[in-house]
N, C-alpha and C positions, 0 to 999 in steps of 0.2 A: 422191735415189738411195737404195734400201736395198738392201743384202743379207744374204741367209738364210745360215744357215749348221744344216744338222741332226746331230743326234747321236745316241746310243741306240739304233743299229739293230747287230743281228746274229741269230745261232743260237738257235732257242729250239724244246724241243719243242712236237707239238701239247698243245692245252691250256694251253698257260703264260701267259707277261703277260709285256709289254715297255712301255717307256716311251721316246715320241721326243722330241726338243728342239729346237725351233726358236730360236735365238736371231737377233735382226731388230739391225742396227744403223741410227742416223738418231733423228730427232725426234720422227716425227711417226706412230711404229709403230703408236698407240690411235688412229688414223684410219682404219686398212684391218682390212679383213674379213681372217682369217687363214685359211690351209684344208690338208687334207692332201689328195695328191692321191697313186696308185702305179699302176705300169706292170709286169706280170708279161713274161717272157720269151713275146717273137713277140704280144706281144700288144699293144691302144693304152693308153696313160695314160688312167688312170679315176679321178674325182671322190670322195675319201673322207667327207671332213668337214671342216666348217666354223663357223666362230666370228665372230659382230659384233664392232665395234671396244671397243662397251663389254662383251661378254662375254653380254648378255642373250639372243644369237640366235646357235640352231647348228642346221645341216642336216646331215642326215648322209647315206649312203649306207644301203639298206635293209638289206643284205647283213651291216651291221655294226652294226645296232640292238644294242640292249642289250651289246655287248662292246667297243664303240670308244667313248671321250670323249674329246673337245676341252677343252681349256681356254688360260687365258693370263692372263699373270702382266702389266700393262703398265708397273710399276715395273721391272719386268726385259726387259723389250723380251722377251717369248720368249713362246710357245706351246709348249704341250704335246699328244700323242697318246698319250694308257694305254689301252694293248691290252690284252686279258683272251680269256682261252677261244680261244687262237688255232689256226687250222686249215690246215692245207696250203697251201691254196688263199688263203690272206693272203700265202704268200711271193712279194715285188716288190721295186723300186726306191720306198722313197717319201721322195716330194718335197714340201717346206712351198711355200705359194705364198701371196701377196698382192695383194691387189684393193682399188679404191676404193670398189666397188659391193657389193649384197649378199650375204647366203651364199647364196641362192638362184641368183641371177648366177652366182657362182660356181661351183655346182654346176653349170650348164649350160658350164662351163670357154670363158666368153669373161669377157673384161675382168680379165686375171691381168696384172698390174702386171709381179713380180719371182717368180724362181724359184730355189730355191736349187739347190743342185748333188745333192742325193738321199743319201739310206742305205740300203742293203739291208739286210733283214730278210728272213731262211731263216727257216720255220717247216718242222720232219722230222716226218714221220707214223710 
């Protein structure tokens, strides 16, 4: 069993930077693919990015090339999301999620293990 737990998320105007925190409890966290995933209001959860278990492999969402990076610490059980250059239209619920399979898997959001409970992150235009 693991669970998420995130952090890092609030108010930021457009253009700023924010940084999320997933911290993973359990063993065997450098086993799963890690990923962000957010859900804006009235709208579905949508696939942000993602990270392999040793760190070498991340997919990301097009929408957030060059402005979103994944990373993860696996001495710390946690991943990270540093947002940069952020725009209205980033503000959601987002949610760390874990998978056995790969970030690509992932990105097609079948085979999500565990999901933590979400932060919102407003971005004001």
């Amino acid at each position: 069993q693991v669970q998420l737990v995130e952090s890092g998320g609030g108010l930021v105007q457009a253009g700023g930077s924010l940084r999320l925190s997933c911290a993973a409890s359990g063993r065997t966290f450098s086993s799963y693919t890690m990923g962000w995933f957010r859900q804006a209001p009235g709208k579905e959860r949508e696939f942000v990015i993602a990270i392999s278990g040793s760190g070498g492999t991340t997919t990301y969402l097009n929408a957030v090339k060059d402005r979103f990076t994944i990373s993860r610490d696996n001495a710390k059980n946690t991943v990270y999301l540093q947002m940069r250059s952020l725009k209205a239209e980033d503000t959601a619920v987002y949610y760390c999620a874990a998978s056995p399979s790969t970030t690509q898997t992932m990105a097609s959001m079948t085979s999500i293990s565990y999901w933590g409970q979400g932060t919102q992150v407003t971005v004001s235009s």
